[in-house]
N, C-alpha and C positions, 0 to 999 in steps of 0.2 A: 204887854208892851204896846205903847200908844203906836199906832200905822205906819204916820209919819215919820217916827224916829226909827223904828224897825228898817224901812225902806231907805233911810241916811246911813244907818249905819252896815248895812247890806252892799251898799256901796265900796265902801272900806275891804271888805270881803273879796270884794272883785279881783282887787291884787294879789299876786304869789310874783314868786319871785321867778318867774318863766312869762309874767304880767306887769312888768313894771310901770311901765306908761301904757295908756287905754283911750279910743277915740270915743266918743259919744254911744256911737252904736254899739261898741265893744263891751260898754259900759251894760248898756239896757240888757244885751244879749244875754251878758255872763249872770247877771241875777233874776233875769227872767221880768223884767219892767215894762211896759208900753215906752217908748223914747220921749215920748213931752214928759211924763210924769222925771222920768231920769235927768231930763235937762233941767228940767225947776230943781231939783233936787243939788244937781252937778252947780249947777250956779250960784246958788247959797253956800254950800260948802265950799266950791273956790271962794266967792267971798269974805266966808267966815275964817280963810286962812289955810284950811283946810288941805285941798287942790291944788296946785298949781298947774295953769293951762300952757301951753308950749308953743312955739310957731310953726309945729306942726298940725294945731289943733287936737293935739292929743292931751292927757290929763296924768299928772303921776302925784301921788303924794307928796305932801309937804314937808319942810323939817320940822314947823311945830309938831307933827305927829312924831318925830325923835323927840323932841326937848320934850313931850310929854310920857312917851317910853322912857325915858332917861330916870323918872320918877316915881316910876313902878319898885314898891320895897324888893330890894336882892332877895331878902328871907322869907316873903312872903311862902308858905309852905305849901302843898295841898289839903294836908289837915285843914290849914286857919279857911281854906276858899272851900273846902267841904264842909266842911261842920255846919253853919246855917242850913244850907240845903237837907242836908242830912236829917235837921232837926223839923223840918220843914216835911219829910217824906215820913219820917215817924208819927206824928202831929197826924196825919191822915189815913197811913195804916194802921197804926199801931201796933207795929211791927219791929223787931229788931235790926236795924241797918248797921252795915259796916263797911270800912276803908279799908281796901286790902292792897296790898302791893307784894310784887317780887323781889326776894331778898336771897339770893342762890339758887338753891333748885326747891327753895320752900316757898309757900304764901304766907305774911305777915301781916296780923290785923294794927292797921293803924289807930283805926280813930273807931268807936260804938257809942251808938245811942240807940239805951235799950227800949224794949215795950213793957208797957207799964199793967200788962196782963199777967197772972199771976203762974199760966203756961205760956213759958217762954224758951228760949235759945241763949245757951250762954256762950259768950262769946268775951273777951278781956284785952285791951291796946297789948300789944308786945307778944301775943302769943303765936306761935309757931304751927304750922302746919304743913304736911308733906302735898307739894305742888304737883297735885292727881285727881284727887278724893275733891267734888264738892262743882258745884257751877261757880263760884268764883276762881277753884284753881283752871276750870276745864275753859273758863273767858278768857282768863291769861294767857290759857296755850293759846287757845284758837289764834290771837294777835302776836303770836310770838315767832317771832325770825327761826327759818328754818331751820336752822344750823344751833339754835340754842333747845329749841323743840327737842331736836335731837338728842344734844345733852343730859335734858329734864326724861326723855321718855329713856336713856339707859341708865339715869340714877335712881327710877324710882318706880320703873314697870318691866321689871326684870322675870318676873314669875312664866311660868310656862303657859300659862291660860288665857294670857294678854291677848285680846286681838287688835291688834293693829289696824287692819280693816277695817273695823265698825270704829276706833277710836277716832282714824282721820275723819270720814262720814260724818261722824257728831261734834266734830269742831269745824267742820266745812258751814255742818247747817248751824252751827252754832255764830258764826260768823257773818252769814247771811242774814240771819233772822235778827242779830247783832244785838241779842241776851244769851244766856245759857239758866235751864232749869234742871235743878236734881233732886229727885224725892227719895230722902232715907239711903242716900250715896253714902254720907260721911258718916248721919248720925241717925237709926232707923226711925220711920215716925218725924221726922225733919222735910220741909222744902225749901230749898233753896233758889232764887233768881238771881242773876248777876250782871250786869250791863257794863263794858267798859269804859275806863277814862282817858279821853288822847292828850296828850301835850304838844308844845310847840310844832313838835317838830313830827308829831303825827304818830309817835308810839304810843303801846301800849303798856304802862308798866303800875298800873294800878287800876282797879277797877269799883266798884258799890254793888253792895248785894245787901239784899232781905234774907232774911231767916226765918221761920214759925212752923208753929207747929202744922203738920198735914193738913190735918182734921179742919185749919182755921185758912191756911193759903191755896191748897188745890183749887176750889172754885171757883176764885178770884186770879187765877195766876195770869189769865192774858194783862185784864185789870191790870192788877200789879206790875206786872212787866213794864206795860204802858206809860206808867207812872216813873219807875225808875228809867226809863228810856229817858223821856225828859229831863230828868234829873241828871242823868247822866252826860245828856249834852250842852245844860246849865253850866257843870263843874267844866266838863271841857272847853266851852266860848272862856270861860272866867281865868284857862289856863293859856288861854293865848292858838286853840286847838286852831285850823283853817276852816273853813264851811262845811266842806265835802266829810270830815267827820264829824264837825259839831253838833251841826244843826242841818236841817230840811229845809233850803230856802223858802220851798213850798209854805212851810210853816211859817219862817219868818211874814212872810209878805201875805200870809191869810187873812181873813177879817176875823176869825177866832180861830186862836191855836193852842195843842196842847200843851200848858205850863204846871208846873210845880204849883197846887192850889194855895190860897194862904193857910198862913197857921192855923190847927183848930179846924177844919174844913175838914170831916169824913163824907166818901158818899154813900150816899143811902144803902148800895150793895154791898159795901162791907162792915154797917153795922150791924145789918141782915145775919152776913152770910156769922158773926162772930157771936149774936145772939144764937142762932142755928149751934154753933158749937159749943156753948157756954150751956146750953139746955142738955146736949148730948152727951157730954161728959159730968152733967147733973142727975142724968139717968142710973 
């Protein structure tokens, strides 16, 4: 993202709805700006319509920014705003990624695109799986409302060997570290990574994960992670997510930051690490 535009539309950001109208400084404060750079910026924007400035000298959004929400497709899906990125995170790992969402006390695969390696993860839109097993079900707790938590962990960890202790622990750090990774959970010989995706309104009810096999993602997995991290907060800016879980202002307003690379882009370390496995399992 060009500088310029990163730091305009950073701007925009500033608002929640505990933020309505915002004085100059309020402005610079909340996204972390030097104030000249904020006022060239605040000034164009009020000009372009954008703004409007108040007789208090304060600043709140405009209606064009409604008349231009008003325009946004009703149907637009998460599918239709994942799926490029998705195709985009495959394209670099080449790896199998998938859309998941909660659908009762299960996880359902939305949306895959697979890897085009001939050891692979299968994985099918519509398929079903019990909401436990796997770092995309264990991201979903981690972001899940207390009291539904609850529900998921008496429909489907009922067994005497459960521990509850070590489960909260690993969705505390799972939420902290804000991926979740499982190796040979669901399926032995499998790693999985899983990054959440927030909506409007700051839940969590879908999430992106990689698949592969061990042998090809363990030594890559921060890498990896790194990559769906991005990605993950791409799909959430695109769903209308607020700052504080989309994005890392920090990032926004850096001179380089970490984005979803283009198409076709691997890097060096994981054509490495995939020739390393392709020899190993040629043995």
């Amino acid at each position: 993202m060009i500088r310029a535009v990163g730091r305009a539309l950073a701007i925009f950001d500033a608002y929640d709805n505990e933020h309505l109208s915002l004085s100059l400084q309020e402005i610079a404060e909340r996204i972390r700006m030097p104030k000249t750079t904020a006022f060239r910026l605040v000034n164009t924007l009020e000009r372009a319509g954008f703004l409007v400035r108040m007789d208090n000298q304060q600043y709140c959004l405009s209606l064009k920014l409604a008349r231009l929400g008003g325009l946004v497709r009703s149907t637009l899906s998460v599918r239709e705003i994942a799926r490029p990125i998705m195709v985009q995170v495959n394209e670099q790992t080449s790896e199998t990624i998938t859309l998941n969402a909660i659908v009762g006390n299960d996880r359902m695969v939305l949306e895959v695109v697979d890897t085009p390696a001939p050891l692979m993860s299968m994985a099918r839109p519509g398929q079903h799986m019990p909401l436990y097993l796997g770092a995309s079900s264990r991201i979903l707790l981690a972001y899940m409302e207390s009291q539904d938590l609850e529900r998921v962990v008496k429909a489907n960890m009922s067994e005497s060997n459960f521990d509850r202790g070590a489960f909260n622990r690993e969705l505390t750090r799972f939420r902290r570290q804000g991926y979740a990774i499982s190796r040979g959970q669901r399926v032995p010989g499998l790693t999985a990574i899983a990054v959440p995706i927030f909506d409007l309104h700051g839940a969590v009810r879908h999430c992106l994960a990689l698949t592969g096999p061990s042998i090809r993602v363990d030594s890559l997995d921060q890498e990896l992670a790194d990559i769906l991290l991005a990605a993950g907060r791409d799909i959430s800016t695109r769903l209308g997510a607020s700052p504080e879980h989309s994005a890392d202002l920090k990032l926004l307003m850096a001179e380089t930051a970490v984005d979803v690379p283009e198409p076709g882009r691997k890097k060096p370390a994981a054509k490495k690490a995939r020739a390393t496995a392709a020899a190993s399992m040629a043995e």
